[in-house]
C-alpha positions as CSV (number, residue, x, y, z in Angstrom):
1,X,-216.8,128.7,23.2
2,X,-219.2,125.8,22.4
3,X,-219.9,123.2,25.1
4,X,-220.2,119.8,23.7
5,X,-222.0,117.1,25.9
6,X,-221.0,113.0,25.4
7,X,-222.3,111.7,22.5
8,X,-223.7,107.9,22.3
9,X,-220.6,106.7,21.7
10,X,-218.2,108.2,24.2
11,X,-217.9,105.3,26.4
12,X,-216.8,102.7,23.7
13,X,-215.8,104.9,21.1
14,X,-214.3,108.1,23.0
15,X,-214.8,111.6,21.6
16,X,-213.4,113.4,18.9
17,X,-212.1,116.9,18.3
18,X,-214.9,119.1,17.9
19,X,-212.7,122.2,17.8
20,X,-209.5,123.0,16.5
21,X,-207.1,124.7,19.4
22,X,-203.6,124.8,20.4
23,X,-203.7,121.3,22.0
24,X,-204.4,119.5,18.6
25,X,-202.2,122.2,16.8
26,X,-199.2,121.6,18.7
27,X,-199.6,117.4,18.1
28,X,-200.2,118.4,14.3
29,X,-196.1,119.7,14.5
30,X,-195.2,116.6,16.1
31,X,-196.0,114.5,13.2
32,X,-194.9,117.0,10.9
33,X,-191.4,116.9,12.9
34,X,-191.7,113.2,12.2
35,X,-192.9,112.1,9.3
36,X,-193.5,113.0,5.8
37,X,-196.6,115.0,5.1
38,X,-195.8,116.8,2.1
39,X,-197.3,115.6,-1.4
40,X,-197.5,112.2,1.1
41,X,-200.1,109.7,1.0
42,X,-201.7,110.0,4.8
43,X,-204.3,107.7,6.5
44,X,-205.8,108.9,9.6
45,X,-206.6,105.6,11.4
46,X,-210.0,106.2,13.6
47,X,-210.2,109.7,12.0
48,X,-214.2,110.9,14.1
49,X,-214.9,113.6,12.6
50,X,-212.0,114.5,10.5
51,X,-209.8,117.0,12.3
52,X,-206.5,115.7,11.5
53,X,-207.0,114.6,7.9
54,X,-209.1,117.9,7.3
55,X,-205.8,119.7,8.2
56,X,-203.6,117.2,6.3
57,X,-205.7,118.1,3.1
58,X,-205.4,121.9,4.1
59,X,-201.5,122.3,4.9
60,X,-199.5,119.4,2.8
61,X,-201.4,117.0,0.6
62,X,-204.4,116.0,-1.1
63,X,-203.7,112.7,-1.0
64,X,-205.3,111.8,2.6
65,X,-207.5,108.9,3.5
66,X,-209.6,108.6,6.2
67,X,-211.3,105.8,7.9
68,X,-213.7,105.6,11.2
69,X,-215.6,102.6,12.6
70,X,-219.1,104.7,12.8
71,X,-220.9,106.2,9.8
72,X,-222.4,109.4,10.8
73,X,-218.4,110.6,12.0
74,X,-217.3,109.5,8.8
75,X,-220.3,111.3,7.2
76,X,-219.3,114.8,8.7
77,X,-215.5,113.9,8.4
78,X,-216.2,113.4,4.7
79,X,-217.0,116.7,4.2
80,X,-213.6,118.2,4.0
81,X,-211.7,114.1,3.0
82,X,-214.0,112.6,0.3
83,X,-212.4,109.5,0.4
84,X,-213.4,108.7,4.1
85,X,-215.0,105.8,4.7
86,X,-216.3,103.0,7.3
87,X,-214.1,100.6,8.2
88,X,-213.2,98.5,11.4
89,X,-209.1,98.9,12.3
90,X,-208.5,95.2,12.2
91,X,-209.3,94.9,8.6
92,X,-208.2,97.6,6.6
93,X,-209.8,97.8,2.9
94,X,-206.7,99.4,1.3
95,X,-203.7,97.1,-0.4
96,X,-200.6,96.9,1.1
97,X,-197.4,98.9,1.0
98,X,-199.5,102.1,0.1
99,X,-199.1,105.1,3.0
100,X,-196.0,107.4,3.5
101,X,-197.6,108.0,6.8
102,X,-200.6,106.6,9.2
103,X,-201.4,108.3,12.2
104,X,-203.5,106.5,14.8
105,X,-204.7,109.4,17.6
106,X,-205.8,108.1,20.9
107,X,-207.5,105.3,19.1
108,X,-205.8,102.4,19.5
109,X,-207.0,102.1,22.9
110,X,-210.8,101.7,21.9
111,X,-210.4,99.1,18.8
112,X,-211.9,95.7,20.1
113,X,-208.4,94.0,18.9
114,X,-205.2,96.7,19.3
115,X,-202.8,93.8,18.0
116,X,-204.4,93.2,15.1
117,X,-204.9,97.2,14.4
118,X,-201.6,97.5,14.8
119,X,-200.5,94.8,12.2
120,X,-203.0,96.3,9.4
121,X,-201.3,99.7,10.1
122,X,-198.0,98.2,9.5
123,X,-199.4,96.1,6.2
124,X,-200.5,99.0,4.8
125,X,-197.4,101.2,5.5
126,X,-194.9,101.8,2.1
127,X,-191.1,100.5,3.5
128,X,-189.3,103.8,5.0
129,X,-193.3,104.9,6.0
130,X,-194.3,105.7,9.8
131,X,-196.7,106.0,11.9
132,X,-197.5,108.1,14.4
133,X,-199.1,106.8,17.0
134,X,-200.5,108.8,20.5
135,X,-202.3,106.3,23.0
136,X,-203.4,107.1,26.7
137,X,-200.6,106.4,29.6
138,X,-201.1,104.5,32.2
139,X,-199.2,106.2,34.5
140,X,-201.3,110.0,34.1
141,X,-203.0,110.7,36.9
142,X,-206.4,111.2,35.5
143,X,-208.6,108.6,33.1
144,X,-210.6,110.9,30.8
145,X,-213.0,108.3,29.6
146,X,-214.6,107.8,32.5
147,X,-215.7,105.1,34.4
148,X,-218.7,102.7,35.3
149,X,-220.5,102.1,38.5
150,X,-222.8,99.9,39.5
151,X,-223.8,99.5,35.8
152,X,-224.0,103.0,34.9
153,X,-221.4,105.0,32.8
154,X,-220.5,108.4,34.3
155,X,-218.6,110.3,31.6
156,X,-215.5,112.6,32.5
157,X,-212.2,112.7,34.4
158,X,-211.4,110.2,37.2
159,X,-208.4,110.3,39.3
160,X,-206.5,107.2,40.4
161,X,-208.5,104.7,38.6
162,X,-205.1,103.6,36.5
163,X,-203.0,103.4,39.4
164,X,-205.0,100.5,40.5
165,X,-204.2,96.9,39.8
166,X,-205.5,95.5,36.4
167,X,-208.8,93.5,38.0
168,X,-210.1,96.5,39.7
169,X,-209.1,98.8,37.2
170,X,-210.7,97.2,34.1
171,X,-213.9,96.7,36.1
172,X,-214.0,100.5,36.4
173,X,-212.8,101.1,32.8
174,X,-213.6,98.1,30.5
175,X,-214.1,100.4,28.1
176,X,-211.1,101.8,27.5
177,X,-207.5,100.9,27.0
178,X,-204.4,102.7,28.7
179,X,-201.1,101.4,28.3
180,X,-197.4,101.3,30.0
181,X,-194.4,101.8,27.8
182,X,-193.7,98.5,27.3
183,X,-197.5,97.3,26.5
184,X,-197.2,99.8,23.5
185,X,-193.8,99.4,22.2
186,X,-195.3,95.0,22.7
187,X,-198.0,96.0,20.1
188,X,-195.5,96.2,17.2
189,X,-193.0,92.9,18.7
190,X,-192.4,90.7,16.1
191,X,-193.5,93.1,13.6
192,X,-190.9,94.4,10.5
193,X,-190.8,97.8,11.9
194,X,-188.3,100.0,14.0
195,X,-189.1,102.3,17.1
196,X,-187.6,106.0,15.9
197,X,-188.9,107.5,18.5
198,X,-190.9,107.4,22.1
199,X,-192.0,109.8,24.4
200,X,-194.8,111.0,26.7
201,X,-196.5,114.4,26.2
202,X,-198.8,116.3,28.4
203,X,-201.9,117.5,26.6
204,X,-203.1,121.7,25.4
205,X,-205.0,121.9,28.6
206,X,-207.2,124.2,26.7
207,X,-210.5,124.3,28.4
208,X,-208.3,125.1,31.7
209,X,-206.7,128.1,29.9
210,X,-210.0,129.5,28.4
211,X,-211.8,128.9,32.2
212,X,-208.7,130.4,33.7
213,X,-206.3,132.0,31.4
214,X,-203.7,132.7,33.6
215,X,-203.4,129.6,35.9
216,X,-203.8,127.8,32.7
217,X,-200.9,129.1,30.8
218,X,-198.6,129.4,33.8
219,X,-200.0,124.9,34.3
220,X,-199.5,124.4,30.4
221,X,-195.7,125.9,30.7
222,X,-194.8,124.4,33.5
223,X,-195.8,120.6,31.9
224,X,-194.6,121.1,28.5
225,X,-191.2,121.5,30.7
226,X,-191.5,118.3,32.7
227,X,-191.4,116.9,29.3
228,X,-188.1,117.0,29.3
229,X,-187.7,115.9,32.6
230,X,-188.3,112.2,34.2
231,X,-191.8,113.3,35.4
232,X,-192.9,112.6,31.8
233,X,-193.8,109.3,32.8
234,X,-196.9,110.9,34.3
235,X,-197.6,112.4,31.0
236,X,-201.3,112.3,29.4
237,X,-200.1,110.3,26.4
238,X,-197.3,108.2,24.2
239,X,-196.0,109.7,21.0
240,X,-194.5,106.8,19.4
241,X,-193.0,106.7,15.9
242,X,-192.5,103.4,14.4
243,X,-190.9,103.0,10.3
244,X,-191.5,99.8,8.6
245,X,-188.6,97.8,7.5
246,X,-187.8,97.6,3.9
């Protein structure tokens, strides 16, 4: 298994998929459950290095766009999607009405304006299009972006830090996001869209199942359950499907 360390952009900008593994597998069948992939036209919004659109291309169409905010992830992500390019969220270079389907993954949280990003998405989505949009949730116990202190960024899991009230919080996180239920379904207010769908998941857990395969398997199980149970609400992320209006 290949250990990746943070790259230079993993406080502002997060990190992407590196490797392909049951975690981003089982999201990939979430968005097929939900919205039209094949023969679609696809955007992956904030694509890093291509994982999603890669599979897109692969699996149901070769019509996929792709889009990321820094050039060498678009570089490597344009090896498998020719047709991705730079671009910031709030200003999307593509006409409107265009994509069956968007999906944004965990990347709403770092765009410098998630309002805005969210009303491009919705311009550029055909009437009867979704989007598919997984974002971080406030209430999981753990911020995987990691924190600052004392002026220095310390990348990696923190517990706690998004239980605490906003002005301590966002001086521990300012560079990153997380959102309650009602701050993400507010994103798309006043917006000619629809909610389909909303949920929290919990995420593949893979590194803990490769450590520890046992324990992990047994952990992964048991959370997939509480899914379906009211202890989602401490679940990694939102799954949220929104359909424009026609």
């Amino acid at each position: 298994m290949t250990v990746h360390h943070p790259s230079d952009q993993a406080a502002l900008r997060g990190e992407p998929s590196y490797v392909w593994r049951s975690g981003q597998e089982r999201r990939l069948q979430m968005i097929a459950q939900w919205a039209a992939l094949k023969d679609a036209r696809i955007l992956e919004a904030g694509c890093g290095l291509g994982a999603y659109s890669s599979q897109f291309r692969r699996r149901y169409s070769p019509r996929v766009e792709a889009f990321d905010v820094e050039l060498d992830r678009v570089k490597e992500a344009s090896e498998e999607t020719p047709h991705a390019l730079v671009a910031a969220a709030e200003a999307l270079p593509y006409r409107t009405d265009l994509f069956d389907t968007i999906l944004s993954n965990e990347v709403i949280e770092h765009v410098v304006d998630d309002r805005e990003a969210v009303h491009e998405m919705v311009r550029t989505l055909k009437p009867g299009g979704r989007i598919v949009l997984f974002c971080p949730n406030r209430w999981y116990p753990v911020e995987q972006h990691g924190h600052y202190w004392k002026g220095d960024y310390h990348f990696g899991n923190t517990p706690l830090i998004n239980y605490l009230p906003d002005r301590w919080r966002n001086k521990l996180a300012p560079h990153v996001r997380t959102y309650s239920a009602r701050a993400v379904r507010g994103l798309f207010a006043g917006l000619p869209v629809r909610i389909v769908y909303h949920t929290r998941i919990f995420g593949g857990y893979d590194n803990i199942v490769y450590r520890h395969p046992r324990i992990g398997r047994i952990l992964r199980a048991v959370l997939y359950v509480a899914e379906h149970t009211p202890l989602r609400v401490l679940g990694l992320s939102h799954l949220l499907i929104v359909e424009k209006l026609g």
